[in-house]
Each structure stands twice: as structure tokens, then as C-alpha cells.
C-alpha positions as YAML, in Angstrom:
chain: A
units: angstrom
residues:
- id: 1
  name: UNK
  ca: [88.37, 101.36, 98.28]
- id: 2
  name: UNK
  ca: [87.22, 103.71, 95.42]
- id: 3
  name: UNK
  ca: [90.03, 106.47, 95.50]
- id: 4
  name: UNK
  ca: [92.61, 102.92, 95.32]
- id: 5
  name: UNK
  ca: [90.43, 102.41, 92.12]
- id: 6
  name: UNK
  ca: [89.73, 105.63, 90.86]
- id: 7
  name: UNK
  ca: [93.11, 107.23, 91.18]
- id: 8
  name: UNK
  ca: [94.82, 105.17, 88.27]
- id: 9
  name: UNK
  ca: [92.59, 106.02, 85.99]
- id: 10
  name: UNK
  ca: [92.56, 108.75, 83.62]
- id: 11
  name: UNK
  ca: [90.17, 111.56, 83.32]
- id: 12
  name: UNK
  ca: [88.47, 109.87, 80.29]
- id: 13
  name: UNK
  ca: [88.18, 106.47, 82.16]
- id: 14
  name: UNK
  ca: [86.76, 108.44, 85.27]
- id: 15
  name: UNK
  ca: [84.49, 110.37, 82.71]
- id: 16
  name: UNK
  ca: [83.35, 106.61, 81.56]
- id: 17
  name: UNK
  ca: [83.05, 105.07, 84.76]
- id: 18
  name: UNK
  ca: [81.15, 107.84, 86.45]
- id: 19
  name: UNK
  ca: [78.42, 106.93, 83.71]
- id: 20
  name: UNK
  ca: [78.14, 103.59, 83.90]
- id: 21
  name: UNK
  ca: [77.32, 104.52, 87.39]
- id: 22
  name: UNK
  ca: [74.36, 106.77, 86.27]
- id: 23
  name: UNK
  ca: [76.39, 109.78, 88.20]
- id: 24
  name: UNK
  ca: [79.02, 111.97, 87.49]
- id: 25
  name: UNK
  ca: [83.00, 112.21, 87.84]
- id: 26
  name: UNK
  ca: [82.47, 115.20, 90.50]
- id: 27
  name: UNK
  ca: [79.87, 113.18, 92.32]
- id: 28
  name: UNK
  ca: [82.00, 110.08, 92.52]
- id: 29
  name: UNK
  ca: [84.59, 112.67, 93.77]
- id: 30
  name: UNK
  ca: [82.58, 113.49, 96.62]
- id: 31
  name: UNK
  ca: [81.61, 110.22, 97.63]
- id: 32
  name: UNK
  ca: [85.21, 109.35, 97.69]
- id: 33
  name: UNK
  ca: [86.56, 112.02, 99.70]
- id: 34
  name: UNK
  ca: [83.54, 111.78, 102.07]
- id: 35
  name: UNK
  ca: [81.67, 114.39, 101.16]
- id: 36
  name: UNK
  ca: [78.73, 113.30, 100.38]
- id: 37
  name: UNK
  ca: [77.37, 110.26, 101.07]
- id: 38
  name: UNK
  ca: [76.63, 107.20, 98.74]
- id: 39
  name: UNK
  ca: [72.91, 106.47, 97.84]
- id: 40
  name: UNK
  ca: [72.56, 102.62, 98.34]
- id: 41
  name: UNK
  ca: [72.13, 102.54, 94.14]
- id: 42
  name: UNK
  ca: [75.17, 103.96, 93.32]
- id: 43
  name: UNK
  ca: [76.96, 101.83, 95.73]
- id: 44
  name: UNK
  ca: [75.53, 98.32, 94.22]
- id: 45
  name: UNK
  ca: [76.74, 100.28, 90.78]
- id: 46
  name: UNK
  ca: [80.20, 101.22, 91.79]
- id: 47
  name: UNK
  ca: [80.73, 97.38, 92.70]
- id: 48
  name: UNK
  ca: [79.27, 96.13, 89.88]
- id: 49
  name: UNK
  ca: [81.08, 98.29, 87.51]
- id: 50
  name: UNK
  ca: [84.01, 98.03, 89.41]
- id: 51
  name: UNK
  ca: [83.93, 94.12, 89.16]
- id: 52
  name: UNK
  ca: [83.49, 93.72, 92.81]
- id: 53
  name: UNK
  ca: [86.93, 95.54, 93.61]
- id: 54
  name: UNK
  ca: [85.10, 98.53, 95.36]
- id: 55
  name: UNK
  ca: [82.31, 96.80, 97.52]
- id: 56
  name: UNK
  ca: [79.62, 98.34, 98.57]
- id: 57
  name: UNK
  ca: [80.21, 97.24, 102.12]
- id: 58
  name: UNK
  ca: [83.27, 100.09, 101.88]
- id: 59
  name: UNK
  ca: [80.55, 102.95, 100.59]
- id: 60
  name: UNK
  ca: [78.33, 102.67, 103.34]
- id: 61
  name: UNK
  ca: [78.72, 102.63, 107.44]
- id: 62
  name: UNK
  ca: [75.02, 101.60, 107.36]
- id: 63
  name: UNK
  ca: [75.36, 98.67, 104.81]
- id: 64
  name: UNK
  ca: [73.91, 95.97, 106.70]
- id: 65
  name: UNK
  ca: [70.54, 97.80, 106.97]
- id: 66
  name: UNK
  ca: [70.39, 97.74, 103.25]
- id: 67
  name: UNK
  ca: [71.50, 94.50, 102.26]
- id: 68
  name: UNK
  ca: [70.85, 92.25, 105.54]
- id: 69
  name: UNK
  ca: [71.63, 89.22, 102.81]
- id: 70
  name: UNK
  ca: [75.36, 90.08, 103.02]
- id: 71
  name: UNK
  ca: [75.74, 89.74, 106.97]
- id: 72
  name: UNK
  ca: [77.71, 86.41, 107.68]
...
């Protein structure tokens, strides 16, 4: 899940993730703790830049709406 990936990193390789993402260390912060939710971009971006160890699947209750292609 992202806080499993986020919390071993330091505030500089938070800093660089968050951008990578297109959104910011306090966003990402949000979206972890649940509060906000993920936009459907940011969640394809976190799994990308995460190398597929934070899927997008875990960012969104509603995934299968969005990406009907990754229902088995």
C-alpha cells in the first residue's frame, strides 16, 4: 500500500516522488491517510512510479469503473 512504500523513504525521496506524480508530498499524505481521495491520474502515476508496488487497485474502492480492463 502507499504508506508501506512511502514510509521508508526520506523527506527528499518523498519530495521526488511526489513530483514524478505531478502532486505534492502533502497531497500524497492525504491520499495515504484517507483524506482525500485519489484522482484516477494520480493513481495510474503512483503505480507507475512506484514500479507497480502500490497498485492502483489499492487507491481506489471504485477502480473497476475506471479501468474495467483490469477485472479478471
Amino acid at each position: 500500500d502507499l504508506k508501506s512504500f512511502l514510509s521508508p523513504l526520506d523527506a527528499e525521496s518523498r519530495e521526488e516522488f511526489a513530483g514524478r506524480c505531478k502532486t505534492s508530498k502533502g497531497h500524497l499524505q492525504n491520499v495515504m491517510y484517507g483524506l482525500k481521495s485519489c484522482a484516477t491520474d494520480l493513481a495510474v502515476s503512483i503505480e507507475r512510479e512506484s514500479g507497480g508496488k502500490v497498485r492502483r487497485q489499492e487507491l481506489r474502492a471504485d477502480w473497476a469503473n475506471h479501468w474495467p480492463e483490469l477485472v479478471e
